[in-house]
PDB file of N, CA, C and O in Angstrom:
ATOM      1  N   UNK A   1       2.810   0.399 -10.043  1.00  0.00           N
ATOM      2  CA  UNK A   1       1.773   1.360  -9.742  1.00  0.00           C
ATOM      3  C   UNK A   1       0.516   0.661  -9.238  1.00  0.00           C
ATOM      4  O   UNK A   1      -0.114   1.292  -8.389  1.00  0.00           O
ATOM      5  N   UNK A   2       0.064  -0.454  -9.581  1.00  0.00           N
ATOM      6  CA  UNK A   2      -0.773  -1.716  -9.023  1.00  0.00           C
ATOM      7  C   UNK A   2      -0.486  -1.604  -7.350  1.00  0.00           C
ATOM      8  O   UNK A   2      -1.213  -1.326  -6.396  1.00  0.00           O
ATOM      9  N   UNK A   3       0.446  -1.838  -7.439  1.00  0.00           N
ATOM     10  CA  UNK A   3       0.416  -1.693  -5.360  1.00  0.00           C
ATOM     11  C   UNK A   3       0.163  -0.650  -4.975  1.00  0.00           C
ATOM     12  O   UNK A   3      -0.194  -0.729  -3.800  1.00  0.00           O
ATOM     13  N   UNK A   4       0.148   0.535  -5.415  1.00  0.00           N
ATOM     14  CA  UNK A   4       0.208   1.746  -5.219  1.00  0.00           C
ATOM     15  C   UNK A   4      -1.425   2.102  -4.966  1.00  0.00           C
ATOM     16  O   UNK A   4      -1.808   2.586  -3.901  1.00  0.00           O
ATOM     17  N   UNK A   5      -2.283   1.814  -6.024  1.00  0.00           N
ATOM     18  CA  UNK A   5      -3.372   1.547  -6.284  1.00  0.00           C
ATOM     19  C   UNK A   5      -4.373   0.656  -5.061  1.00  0.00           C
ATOM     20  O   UNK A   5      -5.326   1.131  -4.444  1.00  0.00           O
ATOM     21  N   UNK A   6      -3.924  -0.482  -4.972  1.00  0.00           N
ATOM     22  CA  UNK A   6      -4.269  -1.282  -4.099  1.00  0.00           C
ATOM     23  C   UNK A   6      -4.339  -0.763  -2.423  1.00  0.00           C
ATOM     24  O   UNK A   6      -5.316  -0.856  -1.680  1.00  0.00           O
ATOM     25  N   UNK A   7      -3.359  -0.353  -2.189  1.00  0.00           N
ATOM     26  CA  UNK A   7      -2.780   0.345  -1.143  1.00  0.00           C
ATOM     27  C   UNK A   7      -4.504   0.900  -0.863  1.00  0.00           C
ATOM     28  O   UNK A   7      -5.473   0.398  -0.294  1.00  0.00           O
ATOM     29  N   UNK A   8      -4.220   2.362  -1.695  1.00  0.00           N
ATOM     30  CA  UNK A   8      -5.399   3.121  -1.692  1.00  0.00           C
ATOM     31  C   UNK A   8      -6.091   2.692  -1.444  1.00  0.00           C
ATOM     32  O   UNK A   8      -6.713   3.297  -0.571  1.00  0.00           O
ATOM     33  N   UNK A   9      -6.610   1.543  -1.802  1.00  0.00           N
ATOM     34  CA  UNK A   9      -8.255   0.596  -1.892  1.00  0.00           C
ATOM     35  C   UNK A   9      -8.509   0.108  -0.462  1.00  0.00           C
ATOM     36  O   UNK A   9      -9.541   0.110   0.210  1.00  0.00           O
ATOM     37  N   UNK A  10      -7.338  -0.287  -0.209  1.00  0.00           N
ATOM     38  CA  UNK A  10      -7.142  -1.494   0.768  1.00  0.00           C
ATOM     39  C   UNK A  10      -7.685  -0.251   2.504  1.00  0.00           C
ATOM     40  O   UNK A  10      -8.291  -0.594   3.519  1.00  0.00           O
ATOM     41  N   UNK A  11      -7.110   1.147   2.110  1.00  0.00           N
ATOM     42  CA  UNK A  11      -7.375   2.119   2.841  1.00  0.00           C
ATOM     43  C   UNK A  11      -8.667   2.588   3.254  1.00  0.00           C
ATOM     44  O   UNK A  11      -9.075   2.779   4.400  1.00  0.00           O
ATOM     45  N   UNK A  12      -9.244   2.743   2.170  1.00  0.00           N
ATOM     46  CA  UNK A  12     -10.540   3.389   2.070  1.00  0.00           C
ATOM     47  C   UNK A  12     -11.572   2.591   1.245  1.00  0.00           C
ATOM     48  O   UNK A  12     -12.318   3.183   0.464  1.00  0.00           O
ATOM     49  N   UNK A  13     -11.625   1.196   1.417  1.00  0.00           N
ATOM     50  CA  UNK A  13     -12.617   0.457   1.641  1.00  0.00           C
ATOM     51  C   UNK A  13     -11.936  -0.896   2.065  1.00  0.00           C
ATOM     52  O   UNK A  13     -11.873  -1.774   1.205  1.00  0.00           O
ATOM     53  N   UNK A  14     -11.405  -1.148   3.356  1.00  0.00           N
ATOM     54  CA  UNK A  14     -11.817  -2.084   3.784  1.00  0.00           C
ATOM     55  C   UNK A  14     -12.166  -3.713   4.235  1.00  0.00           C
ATOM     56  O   UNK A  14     -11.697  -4.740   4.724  1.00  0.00           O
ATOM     57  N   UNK A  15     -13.126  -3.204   3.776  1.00  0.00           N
ATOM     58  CA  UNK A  15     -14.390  -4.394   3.710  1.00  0.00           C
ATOM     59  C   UNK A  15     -14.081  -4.954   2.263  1.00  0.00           C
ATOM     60  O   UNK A  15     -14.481  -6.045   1.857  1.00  0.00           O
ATOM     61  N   UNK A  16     -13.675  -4.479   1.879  1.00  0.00           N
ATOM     62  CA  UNK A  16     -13.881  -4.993   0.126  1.00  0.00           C
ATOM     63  C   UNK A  16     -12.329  -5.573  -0.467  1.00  0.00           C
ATOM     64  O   UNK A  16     -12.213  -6.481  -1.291  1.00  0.00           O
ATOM     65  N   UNK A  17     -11.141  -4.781   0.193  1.00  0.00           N
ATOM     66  CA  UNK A  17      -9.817  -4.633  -0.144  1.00  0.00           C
ATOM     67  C   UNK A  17      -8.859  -4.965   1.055  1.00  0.00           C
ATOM     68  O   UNK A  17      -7.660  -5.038   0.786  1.00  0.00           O
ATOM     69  N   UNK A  18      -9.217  -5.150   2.200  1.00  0.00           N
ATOM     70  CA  UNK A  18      -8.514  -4.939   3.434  1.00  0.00           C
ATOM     71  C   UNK A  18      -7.831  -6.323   3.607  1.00  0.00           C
ATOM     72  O   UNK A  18      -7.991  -6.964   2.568  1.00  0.00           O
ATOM     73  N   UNK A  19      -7.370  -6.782   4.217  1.00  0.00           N
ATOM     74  CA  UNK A  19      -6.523  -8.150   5.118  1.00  0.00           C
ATOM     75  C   UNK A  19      -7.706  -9.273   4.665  1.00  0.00           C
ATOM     76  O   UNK A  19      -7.678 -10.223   3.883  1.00  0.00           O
ATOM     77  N   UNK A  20      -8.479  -8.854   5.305  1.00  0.00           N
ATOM     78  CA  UNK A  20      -9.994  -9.867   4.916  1.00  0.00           C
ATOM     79  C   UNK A  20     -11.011  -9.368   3.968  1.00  0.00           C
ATOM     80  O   UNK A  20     -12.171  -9.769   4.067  1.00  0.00           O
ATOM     81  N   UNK A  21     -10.760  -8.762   3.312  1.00  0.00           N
ATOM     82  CA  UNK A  21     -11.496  -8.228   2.098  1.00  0.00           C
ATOM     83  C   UNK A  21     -12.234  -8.847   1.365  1.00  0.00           C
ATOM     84  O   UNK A  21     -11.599  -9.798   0.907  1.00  0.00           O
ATOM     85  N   UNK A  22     -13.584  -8.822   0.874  1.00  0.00           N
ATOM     86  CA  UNK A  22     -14.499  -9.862   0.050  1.00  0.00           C
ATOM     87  C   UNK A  22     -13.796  -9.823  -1.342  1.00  0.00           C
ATOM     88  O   UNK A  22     -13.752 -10.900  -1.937  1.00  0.00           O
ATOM     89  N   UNK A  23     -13.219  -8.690  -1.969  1.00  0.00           N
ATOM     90  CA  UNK A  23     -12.477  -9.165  -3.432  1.00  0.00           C
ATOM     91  C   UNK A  23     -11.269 -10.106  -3.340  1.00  0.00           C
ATOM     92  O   UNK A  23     -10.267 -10.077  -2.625  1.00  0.00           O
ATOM     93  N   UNK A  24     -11.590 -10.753  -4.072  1.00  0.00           N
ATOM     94  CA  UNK A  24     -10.169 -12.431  -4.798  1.00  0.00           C
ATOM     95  C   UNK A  24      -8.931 -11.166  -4.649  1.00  0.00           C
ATOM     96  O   UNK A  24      -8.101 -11.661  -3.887  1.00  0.00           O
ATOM     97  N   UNK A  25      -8.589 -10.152  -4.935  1.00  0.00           N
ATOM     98  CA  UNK A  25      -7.721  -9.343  -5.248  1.00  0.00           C
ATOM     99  C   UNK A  25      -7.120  -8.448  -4.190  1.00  0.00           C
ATOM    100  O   UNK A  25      -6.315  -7.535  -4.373  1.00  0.00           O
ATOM    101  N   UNK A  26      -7.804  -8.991  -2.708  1.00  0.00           N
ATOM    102  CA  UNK A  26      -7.672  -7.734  -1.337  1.00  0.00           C
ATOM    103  C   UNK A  26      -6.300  -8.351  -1.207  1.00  0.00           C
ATOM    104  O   UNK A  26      -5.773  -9.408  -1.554  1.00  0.00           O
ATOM    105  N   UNK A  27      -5.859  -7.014  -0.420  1.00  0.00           N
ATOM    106  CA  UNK A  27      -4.353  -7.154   0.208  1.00  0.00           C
ATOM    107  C   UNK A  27      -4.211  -8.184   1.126  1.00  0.00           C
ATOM    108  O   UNK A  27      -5.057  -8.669   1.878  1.00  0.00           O
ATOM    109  N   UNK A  28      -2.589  -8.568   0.916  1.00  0.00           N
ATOM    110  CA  UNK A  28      -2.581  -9.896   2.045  1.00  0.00           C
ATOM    111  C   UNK A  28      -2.159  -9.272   3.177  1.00  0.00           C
ATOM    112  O   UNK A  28      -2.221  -8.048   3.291  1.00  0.00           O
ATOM    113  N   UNK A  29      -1.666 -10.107   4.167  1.00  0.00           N
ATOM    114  CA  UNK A  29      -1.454  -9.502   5.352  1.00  0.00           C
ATOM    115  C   UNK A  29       0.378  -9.387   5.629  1.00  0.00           C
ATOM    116  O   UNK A  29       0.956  -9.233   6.705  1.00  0.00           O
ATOM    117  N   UNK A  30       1.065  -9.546   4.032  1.00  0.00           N
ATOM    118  CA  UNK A  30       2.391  -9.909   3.938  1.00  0.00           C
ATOM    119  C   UNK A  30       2.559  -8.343   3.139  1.00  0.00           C
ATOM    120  O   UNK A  30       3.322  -7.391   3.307  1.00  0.00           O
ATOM    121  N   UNK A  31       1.526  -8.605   2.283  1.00  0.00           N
ATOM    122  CA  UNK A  31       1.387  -6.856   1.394  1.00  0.00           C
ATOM    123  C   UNK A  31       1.551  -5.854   2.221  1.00  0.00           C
ATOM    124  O   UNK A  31       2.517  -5.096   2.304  1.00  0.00           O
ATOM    125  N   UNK A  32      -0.075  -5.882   3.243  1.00  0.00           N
ATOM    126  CA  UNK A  32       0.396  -5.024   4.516  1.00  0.00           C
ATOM    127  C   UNK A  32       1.151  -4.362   5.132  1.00  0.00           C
ATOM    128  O   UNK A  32       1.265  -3.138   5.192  1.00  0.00           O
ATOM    129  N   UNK A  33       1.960  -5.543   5.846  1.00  0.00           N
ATOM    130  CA  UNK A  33       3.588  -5.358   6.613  1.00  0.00           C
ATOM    131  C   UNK A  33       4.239  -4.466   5.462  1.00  0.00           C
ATOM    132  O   UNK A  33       4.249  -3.239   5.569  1.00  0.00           O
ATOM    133  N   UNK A  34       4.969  -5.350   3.978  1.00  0.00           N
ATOM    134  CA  UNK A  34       5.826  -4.763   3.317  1.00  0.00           C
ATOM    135  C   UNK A  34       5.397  -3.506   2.587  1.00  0.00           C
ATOM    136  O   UNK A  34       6.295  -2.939   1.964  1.00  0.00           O
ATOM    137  N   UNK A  35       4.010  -2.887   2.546  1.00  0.00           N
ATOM    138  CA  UNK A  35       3.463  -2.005   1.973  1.00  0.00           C
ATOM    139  C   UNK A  35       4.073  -0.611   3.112  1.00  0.00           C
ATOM    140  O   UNK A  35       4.034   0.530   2.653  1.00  0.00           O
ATOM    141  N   UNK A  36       4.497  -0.787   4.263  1.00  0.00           N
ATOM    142  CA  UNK A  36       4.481   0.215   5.066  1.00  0.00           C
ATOM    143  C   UNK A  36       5.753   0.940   5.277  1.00  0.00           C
ATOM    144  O   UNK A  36       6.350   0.896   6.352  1.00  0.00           O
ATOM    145  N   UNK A  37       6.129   1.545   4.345  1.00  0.00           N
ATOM    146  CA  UNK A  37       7.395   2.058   3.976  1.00  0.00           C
ATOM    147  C   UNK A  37       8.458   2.970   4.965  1.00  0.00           C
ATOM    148  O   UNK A  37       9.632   3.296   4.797  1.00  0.00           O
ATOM    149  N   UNK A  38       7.640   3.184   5.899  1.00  0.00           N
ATOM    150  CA  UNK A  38       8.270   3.977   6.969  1.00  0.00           C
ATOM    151  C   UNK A  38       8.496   3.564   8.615  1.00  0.00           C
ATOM    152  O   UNK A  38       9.285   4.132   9.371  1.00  0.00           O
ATOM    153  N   UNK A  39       7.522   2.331   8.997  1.00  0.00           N
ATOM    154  CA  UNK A  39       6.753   1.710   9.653  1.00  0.00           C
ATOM    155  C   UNK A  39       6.172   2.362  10.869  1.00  0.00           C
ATOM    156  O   UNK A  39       6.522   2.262  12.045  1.00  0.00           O
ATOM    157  N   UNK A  40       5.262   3.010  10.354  1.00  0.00           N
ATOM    158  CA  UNK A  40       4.125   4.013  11.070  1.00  0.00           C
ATOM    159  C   UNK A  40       2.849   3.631  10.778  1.00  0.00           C
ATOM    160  O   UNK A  40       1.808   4.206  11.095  1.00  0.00           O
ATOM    161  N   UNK A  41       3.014   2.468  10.057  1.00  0.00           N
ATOM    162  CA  UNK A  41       1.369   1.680  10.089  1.00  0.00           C
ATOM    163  C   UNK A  41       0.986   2.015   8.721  1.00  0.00           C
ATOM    164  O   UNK A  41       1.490   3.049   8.282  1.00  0.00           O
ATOM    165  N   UNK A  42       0.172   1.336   7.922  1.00  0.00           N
ATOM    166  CA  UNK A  42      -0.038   1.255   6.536  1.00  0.00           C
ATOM    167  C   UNK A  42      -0.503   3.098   6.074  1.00  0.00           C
ATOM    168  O   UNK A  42      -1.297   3.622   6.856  1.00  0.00           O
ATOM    169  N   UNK A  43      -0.264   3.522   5.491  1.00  0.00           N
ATOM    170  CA  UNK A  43      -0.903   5.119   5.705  1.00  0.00           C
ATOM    171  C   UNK A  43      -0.918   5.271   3.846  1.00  0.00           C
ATOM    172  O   UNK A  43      -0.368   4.512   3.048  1.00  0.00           O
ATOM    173  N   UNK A  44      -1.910   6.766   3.489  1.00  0.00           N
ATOM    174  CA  UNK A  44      -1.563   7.350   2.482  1.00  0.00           C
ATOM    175  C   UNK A  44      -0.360   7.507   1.579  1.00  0.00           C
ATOM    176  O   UNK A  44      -0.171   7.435   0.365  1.00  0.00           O
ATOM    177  N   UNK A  45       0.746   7.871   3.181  1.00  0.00           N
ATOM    178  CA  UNK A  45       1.933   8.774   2.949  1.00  0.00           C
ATOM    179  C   UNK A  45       3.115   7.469   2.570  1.00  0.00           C
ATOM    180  O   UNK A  45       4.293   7.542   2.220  1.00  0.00           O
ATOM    181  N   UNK A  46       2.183   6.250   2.822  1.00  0.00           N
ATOM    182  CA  UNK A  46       2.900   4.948   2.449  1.00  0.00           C
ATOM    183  C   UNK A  46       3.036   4.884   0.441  1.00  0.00           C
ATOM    184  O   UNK A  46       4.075   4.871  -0.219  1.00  0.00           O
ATOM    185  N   UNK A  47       1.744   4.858  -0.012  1.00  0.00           N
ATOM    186  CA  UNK A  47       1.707   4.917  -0.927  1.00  0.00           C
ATOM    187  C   UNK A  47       2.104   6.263  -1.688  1.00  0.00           C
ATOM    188  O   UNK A  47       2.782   5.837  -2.623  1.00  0.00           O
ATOM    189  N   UNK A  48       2.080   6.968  -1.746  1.00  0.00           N
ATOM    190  CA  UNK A  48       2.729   8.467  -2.212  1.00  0.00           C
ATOM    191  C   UNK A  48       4.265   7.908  -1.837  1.00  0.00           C
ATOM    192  O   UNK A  48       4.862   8.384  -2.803  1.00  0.00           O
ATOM    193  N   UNK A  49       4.997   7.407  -1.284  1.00  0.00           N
ATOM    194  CA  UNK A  49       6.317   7.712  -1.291  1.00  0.00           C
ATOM    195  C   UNK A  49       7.000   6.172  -2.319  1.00  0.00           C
ATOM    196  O   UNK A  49       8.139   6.126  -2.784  1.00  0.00           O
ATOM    197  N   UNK A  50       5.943   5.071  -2.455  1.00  0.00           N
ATOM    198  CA  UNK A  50       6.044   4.160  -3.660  1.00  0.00           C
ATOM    199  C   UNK A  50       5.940   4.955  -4.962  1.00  0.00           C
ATOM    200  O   UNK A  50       6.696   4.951  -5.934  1.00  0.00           O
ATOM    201  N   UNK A  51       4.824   5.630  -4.738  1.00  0.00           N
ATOM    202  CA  UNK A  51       4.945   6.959  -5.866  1.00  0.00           C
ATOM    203  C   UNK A  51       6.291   7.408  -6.581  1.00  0.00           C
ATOM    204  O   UNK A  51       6.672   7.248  -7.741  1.00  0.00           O
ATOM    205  N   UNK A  52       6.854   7.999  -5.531  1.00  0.00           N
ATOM    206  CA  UNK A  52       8.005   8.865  -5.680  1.00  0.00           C
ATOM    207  C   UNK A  52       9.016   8.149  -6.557  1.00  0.00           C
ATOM    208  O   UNK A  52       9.526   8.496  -7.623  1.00  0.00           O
ATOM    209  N   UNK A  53       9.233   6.594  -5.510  1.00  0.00           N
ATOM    210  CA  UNK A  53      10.333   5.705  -5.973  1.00  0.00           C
ATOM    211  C   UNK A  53      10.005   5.365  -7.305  1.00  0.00           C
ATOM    212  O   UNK A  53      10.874   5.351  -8.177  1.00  0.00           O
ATOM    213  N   UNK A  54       8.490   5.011  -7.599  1.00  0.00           N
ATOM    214  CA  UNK A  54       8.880   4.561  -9.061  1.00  0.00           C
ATOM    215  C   UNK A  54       9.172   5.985 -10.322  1.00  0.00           C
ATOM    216  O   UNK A  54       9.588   5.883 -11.476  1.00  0.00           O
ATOM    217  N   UNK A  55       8.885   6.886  -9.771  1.00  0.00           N
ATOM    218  CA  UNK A  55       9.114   7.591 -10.704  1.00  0.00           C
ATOM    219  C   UNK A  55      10.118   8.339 -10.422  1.00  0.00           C
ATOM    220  O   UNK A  55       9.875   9.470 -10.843  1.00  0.00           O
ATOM    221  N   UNK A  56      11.294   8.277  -9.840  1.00  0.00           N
ATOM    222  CA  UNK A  56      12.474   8.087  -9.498  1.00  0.00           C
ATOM    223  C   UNK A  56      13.099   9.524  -8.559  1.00  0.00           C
ATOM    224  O   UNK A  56      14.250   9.944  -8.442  1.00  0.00           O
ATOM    225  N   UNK A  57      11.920   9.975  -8.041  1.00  0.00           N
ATOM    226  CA  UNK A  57      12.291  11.038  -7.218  1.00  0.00           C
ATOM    227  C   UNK A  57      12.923  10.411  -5.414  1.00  0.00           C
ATOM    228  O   UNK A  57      13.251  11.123  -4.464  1.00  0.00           O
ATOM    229  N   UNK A  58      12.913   9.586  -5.456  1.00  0.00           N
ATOM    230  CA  UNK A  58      13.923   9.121  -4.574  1.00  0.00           C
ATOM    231  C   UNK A  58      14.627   8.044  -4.473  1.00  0.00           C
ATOM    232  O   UNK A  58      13.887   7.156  -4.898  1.00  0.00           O
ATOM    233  N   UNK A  59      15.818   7.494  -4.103  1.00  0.00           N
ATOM    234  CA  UNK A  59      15.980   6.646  -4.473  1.00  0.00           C
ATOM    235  C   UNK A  59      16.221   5.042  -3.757  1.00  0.00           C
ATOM    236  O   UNK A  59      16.855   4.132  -4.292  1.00  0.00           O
ATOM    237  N   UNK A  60      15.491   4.979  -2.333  1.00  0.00           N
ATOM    238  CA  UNK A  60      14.843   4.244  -1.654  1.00  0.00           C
ATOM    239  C   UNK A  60      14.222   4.412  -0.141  1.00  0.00           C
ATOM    240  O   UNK A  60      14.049   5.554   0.285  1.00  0.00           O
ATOM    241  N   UNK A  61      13.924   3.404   0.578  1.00  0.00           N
ATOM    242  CA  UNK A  61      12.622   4.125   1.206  1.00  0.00           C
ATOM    243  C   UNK A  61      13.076   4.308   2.629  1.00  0.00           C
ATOM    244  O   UNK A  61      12.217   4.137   3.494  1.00  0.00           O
ATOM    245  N   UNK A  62      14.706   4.737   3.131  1.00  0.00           N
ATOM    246  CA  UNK A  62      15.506   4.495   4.142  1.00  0.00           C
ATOM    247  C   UNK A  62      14.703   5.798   4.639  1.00  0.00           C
ATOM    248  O   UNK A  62      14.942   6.287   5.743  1.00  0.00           O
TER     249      UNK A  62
END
């Protein structure tokens, strides 16, 4: 749920969380790529469907 989280951050701030992010804790640029579950570019609908999987409403991200 940590990536899930991050994701979010990494979305809607940036500057703080992004590829080059000022926090020790911003996404890498490997997170990025593998964060993008559909490959339509890092999105919301990326994280909501990590959602799903861990709580087992689907059962992978084909």
């Amino acid at each position: 749920m940590s990536d899930v989280v991050l994701i979010m951050q990494a979305l809607a701030n940036p500057n703080k969380y992004g590829i080059n992010g000022t926090e020790p804790s911003h996404i890498t640029s490997e997170g990025f790529k593998y964060a993008d579950t559909d490959g339509n570019g890092l999105t919301v609908n990326d994280a909501l469907r990590i959602q799903k999987y861990l709580l087992g409403l689907i059962k992978s991200f084909d």
